[in-house]
N, C-alpha and C positions, 0 to 999 in steps of 0.2 A: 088544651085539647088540640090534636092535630090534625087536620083535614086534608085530603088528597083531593086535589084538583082533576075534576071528570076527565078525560081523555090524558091525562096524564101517567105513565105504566109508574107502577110502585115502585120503589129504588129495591135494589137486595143489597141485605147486609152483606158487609165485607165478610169473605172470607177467612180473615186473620182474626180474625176471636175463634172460630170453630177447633183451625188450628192450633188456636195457644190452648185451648182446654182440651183439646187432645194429648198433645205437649205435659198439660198438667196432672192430667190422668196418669200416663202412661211414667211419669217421673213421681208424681205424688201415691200413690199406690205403692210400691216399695219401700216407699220412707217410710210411711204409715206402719206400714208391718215392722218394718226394722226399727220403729220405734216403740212399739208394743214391747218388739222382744228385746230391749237394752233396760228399756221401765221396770219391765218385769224382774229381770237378772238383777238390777240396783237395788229397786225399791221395793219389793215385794218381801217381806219376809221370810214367805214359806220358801223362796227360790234360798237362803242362806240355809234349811235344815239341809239334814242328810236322811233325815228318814224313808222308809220304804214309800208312805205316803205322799212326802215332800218331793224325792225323784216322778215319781209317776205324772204330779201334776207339771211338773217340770217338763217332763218329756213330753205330755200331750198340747203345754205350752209355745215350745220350739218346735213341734210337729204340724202343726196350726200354722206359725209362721210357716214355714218353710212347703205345708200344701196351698197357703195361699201365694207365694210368691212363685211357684212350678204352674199353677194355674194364672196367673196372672200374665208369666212369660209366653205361654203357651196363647194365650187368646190374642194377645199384640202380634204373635205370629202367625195367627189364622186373619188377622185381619191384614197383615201387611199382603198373606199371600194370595187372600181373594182379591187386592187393588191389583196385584202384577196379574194374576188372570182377565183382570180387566183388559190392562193395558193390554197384555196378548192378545187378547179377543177384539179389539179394537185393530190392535197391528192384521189381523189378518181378513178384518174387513176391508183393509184396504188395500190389502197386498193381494189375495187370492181372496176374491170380491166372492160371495155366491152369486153362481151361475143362473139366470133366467131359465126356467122350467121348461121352455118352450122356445127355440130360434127356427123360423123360419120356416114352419112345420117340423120340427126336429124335436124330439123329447129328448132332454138334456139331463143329465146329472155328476155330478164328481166329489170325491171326497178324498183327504189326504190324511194319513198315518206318520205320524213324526217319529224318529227314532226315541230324540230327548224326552226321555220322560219327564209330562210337565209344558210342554212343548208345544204351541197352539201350529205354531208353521217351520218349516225346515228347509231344507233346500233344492225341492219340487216346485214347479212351476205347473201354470194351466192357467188357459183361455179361451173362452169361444165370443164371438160378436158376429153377429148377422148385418155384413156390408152391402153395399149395389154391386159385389161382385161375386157374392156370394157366402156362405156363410167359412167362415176362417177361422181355422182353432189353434191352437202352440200347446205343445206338452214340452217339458225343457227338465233338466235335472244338472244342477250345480253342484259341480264337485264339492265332497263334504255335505254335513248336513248341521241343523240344528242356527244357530242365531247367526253365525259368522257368514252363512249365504243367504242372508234375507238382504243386503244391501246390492247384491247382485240379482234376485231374485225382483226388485223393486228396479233394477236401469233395465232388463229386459222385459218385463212384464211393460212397463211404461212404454217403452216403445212402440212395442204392437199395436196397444192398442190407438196409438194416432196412426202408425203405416197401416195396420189394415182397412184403413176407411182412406188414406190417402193415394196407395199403389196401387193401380191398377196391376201389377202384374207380380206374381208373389216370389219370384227372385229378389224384385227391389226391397220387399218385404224385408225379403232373408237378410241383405246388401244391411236394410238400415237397422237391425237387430246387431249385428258385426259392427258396427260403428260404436252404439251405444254402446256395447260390453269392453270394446278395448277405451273409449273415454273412460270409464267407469272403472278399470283396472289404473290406466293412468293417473286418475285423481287417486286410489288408494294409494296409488306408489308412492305419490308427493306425500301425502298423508303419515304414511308408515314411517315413511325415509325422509327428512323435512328437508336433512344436510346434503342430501343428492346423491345416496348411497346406491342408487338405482336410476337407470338413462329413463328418464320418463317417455321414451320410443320401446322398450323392452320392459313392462311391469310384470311383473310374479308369472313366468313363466309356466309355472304348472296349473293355473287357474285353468279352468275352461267350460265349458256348457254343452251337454248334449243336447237335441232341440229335433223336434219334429213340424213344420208345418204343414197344414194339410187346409186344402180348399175345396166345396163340396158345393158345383154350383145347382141352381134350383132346378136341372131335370137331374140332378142325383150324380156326375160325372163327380170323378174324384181326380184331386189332381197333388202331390205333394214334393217336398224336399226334406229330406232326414241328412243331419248333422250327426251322426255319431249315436242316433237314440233306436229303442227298439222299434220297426214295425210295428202296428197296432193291428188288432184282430177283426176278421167281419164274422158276429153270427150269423148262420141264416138259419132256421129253423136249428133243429140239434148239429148241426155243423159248425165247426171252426173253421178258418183260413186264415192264415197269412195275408195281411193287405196285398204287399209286395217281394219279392225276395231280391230285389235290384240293389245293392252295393250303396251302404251310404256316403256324403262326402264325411271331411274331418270334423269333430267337435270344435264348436266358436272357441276363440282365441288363441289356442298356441299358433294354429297354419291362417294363411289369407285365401281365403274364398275365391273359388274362381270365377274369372270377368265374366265370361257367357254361363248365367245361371237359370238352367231349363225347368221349368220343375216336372218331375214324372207323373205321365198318366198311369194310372192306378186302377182304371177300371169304372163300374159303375155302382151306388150303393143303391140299392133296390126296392121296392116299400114294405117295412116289415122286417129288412135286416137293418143290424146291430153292429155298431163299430165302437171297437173300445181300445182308447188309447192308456197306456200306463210306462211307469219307471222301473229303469232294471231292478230296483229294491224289490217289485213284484216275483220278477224270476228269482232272482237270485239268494231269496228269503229260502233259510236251511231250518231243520228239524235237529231236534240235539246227536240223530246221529250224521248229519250232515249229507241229506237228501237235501235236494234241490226243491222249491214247490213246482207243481205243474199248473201253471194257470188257465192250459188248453181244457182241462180235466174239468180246471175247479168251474171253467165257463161253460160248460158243457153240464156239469150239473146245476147250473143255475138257470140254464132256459130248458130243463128237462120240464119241468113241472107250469102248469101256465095258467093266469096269464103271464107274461113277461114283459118287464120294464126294464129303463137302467134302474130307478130304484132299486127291485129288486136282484141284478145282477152285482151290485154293490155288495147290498146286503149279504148276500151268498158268499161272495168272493172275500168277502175282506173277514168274514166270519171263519172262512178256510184257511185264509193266511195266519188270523190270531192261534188258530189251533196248531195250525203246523209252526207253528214258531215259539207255541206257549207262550204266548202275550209277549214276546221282547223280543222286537224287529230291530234289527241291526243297523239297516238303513233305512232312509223316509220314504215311501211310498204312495203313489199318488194313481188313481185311475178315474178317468171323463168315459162317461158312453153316452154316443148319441144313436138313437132310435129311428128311424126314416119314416115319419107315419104321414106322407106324403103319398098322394095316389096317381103321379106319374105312372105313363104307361112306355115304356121302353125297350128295344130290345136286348135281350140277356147278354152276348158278347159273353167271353172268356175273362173271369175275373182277370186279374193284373195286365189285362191289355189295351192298347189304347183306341181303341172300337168308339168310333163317335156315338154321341145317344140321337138316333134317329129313331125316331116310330114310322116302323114298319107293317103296315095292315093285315098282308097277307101273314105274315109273321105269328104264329101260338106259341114262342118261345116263352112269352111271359105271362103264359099260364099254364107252366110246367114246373113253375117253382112251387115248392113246400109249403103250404100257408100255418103260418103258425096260430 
């Protein structure tokens, strides 16, 4: 008799017996049938007649065999490919982490569309984290998509999230996002090229990362730097806008960043309006006669009706795209919307300028806005 000692945790059996009778299953199951049906052909009499009756049971003999071994093969591969769904679902808990519902008075939400079918994550990026400098988000889109940009997807995502808690000022942000992604090319280089068929100062020239930063401090100012990626949208009530229309610099890695990096004022985001960032796979997703989608359109029909969340802008939008593209998006797709439900009181300023937020008394500009 065996006793467990109080305060003692129980041991767990090894894993290697689970395994071997998995092992044993999965290789003893074939045999089995394939020995049923050599038995049968040998030693069964009725398998030596030629009769009508002797064919038939023959045939329903090796018919037997042959649906248990198509069923057998078929179940070892619903199980192998529930473990890899695992594993994917695992890989993008840690790569594109879900987003906190709620930063900093912000109603947050984001979801991504992989092109690979099968495909838990691709090669879209997204982040938001509420610093002491206010809240900081990254939209990024890596050339190509599907499994070969998750190890780029993992050196820039990693970054962020310790500069943005570390830089005060969101150029240096940008500064050490650019670091991480040419070390991270460099190491592939060595990698790829072991014999030094590549100067590990020049790695794979055509990589590169479009990348949007944006910082959104606690009276609403917005402030960003775009790499090569699209502007993202402000709703305000049934309205769209354009964040910005100012000139982005280049996408990280082919050019070097320049020394003095300002980031642009953008305006202010307001309580009640909706900013939604996304990847050109959003625009650039076609219909089989090779329309473009509108996603001014599709956001516009999604705060028609209320009340309105990112939830349900999501929901709407990504509902548009699967139609307009008949389920098979070409590229990975990815859109974050954050909501202001923040009851600052500010004055309005001309979106995309850079108008300090000062509250002004005399001022009724901010209650001339749309309330949704």
């Amino acid at each position: 008799m065996i006793r467990i000692k109080a305060g003692v945790p129980h041991r767990r059996r090894p894993r290697t017996s689970s395994r071997l009778s998995r092992c044993a299953l999965t290789l003893g199951l074939p045999t089995v049938w394939g020995a049923v049906a050599v038995s049968y052909k040998f030693g069964c009499p009725l398998a030596e007649q030629n009769g009508l009756g002797a064919r038939i049971v023959t045939s329903a003999v090796f018919f037997a065999v042959g649906t248990g071994l198509i069923l057998h093969v078929r179940w070892a591969l619903l199980r192998e490919l529930r473990q890899v769904r695992k594993v994917a679902g695992a890989a993008q808990s840690v790569l594109l982490r879900p987003l906190p519902p709620r930063l900093a008075g912000l109603n947050v939400a984001a979801a991504q569309l992989s092109a690979d079918r099968g495909a838990a994550i691709g090669g879209d990026l997204y982040e938001a984290v509420a610093t002491e400098y206010g809240v900081r988000v990254v939209m990024g889109d890596v050339r190509g998509h599907g499994l070969a940009a998750i190890g780029t997807v993992a050196a820039v995502l990693g970054s962020f999230r310790e500069a943005a808690h570390d830089e005060p000022e969101l150029g240096r942000v940008l500064g050490r996002l650019d670091r991480a992604l040419a070390r991270h090319l460099r190491e592939r280089a060595r990698a790829e090229h072991p014999a030094g068929g590549l100067e590990p100062d020049n790695p794979v020239a055509e990589e590169f990362v479009t990348l949007l930063l944006l910082e959104i401090t606690a009276d609403g100012e917005l402030r960003a730097l775009n790499c090569g990626h699209p502007w993202p949208y402000v709703v305000n009530g049934a309205r769209v806008d354009s964040l910005s229309r100012a000139d982005p610099l280049p996408p990280l890695g082919p050019f070097p960043l320049p020394s003095d990096l300002a980031a642009t004022h953008c305006g202010q985001l307001h309580p009640d309006d909706s900013l939604v960032l996304f990847t050109d796979g959003a625009e650039d997703a076609r219909d089989a006669r090779g329309h473009f989608f509108s996603l001014p359109q599709a956001l516009t029909e999604a705060v028609r009706d209320r009340p309105v969340s990112p939830q349900s802008i999501l929901r709407t939008v990504f509902t548009a795209l699967l139609h307009h593209t008949d389920g098979r998006p070409t590229d990975d797709i990815a859109l974050l919307v954050l909501r202001d439900e923040r009851q600052h009181r500010l004055t309005s300023g001309a979106r995309g300028t850079a108008r300090p937020a000062t509250y002004d008394p005399q001022s009724t500009n901010h209650l001339q806005r749309p309330l949704l």
